[in-house]
C-alpha positions in Angstrom: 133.6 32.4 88.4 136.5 32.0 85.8 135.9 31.7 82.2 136.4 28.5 82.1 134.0 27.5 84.7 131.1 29.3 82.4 131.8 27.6 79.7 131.6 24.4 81.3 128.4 25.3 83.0 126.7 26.2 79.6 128.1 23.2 78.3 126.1 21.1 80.9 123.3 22.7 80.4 123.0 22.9 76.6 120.0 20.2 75.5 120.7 17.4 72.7 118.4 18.0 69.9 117.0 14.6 68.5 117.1 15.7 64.5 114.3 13.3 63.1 114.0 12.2 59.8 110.7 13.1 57.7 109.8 9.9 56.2 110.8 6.3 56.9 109.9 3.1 54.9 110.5 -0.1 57.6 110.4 -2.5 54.9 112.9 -0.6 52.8 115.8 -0.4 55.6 115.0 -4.5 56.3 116.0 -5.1 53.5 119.6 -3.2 54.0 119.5 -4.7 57.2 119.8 -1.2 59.1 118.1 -0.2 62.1 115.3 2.6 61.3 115.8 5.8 62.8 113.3 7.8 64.8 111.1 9.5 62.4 108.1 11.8 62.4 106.3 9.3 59.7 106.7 5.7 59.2 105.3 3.9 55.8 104.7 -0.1 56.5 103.5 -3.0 54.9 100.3 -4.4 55.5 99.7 -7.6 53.3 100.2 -6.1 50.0 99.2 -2.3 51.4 101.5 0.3 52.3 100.2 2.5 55.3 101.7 6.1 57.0 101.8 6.4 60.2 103.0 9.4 62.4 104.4 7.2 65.6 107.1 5.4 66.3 105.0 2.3 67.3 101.0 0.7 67.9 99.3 -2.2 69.0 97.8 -5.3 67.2 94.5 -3.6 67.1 95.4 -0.9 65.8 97.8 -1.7 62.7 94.3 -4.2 61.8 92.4 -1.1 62.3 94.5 0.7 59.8 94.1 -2.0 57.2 90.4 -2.2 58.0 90.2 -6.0 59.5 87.0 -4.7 61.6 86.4 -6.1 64.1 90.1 -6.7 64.8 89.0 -9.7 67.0 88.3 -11.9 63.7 91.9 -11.1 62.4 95.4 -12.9 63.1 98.1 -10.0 63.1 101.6 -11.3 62.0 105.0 -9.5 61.9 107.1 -10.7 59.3 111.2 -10.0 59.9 113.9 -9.5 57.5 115.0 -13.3 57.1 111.5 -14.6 57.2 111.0 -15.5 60.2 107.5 -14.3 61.2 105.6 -14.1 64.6 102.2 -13.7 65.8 101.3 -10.5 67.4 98.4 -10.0 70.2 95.9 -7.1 69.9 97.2 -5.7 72.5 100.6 -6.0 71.7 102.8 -3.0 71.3 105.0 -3.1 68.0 107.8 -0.8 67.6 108.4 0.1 64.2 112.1 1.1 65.1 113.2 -2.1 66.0 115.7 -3.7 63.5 114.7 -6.2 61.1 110.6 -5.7 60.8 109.8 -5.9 57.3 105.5 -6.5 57.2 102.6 -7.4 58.5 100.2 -10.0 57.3 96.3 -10.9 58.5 94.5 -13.8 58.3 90.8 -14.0 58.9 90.2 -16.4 61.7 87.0 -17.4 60.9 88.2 -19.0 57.5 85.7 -21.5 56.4 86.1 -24.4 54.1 84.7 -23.8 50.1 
């Protein structure tokens, strides 16, 4: 095998190392209107809260978990983008806090009664 061809073998068979950043705030890089890296900690917004999280994204139930709307089933989740336009998310929903332009969450208690 010429020289050449081991090079080019190791080459192939070198892995791509994913170099993650330690901290990200989702809120903070909506506003700049970048995409947020991969990360090994996320910080986001729950109504007026801030929350860290060590993964990259989690369900309805379990961001109103976090923010301790038990039982999750009396709480409407929201997702609030850079812009303002906001959508309702499901509890089982998967929400990716990687994805460009999330800015916060907000909950509303369903079973809101007149005072």
């Amino acid at each position: 095998m010429s020289e050449n061809e081991k090079k080019s073998e190791r080459t192939e068979t070198m892995i791509e190392v994913e170099v993650l950043e330690e901290l990200v705030d989702i809120e903070e890089y909506s506003k700049t209107g970048k995409k947020p890296p991969k990360a090994k900690r996320y910080v986001i917004k729950i109504d007026k809260e801030k929350y860290t999280v060590s993964k990259p994204s989690m369900t309805g139930r379990e961001i109103l978990v976090l923010a301790g709307k038990n039982p999750p089933e009396r709480f409407q989740l929201n997702q609030k983008f850079r812009g303002g336009h906001v959508e309702p998310i499901r509890l089982d929903q998967v929400v990716d806090f990687t994805q460009s332009g999330v800015e916060k969450f907000t909950t509303i208690p369903l079973d809101q009664n007149e005072g």
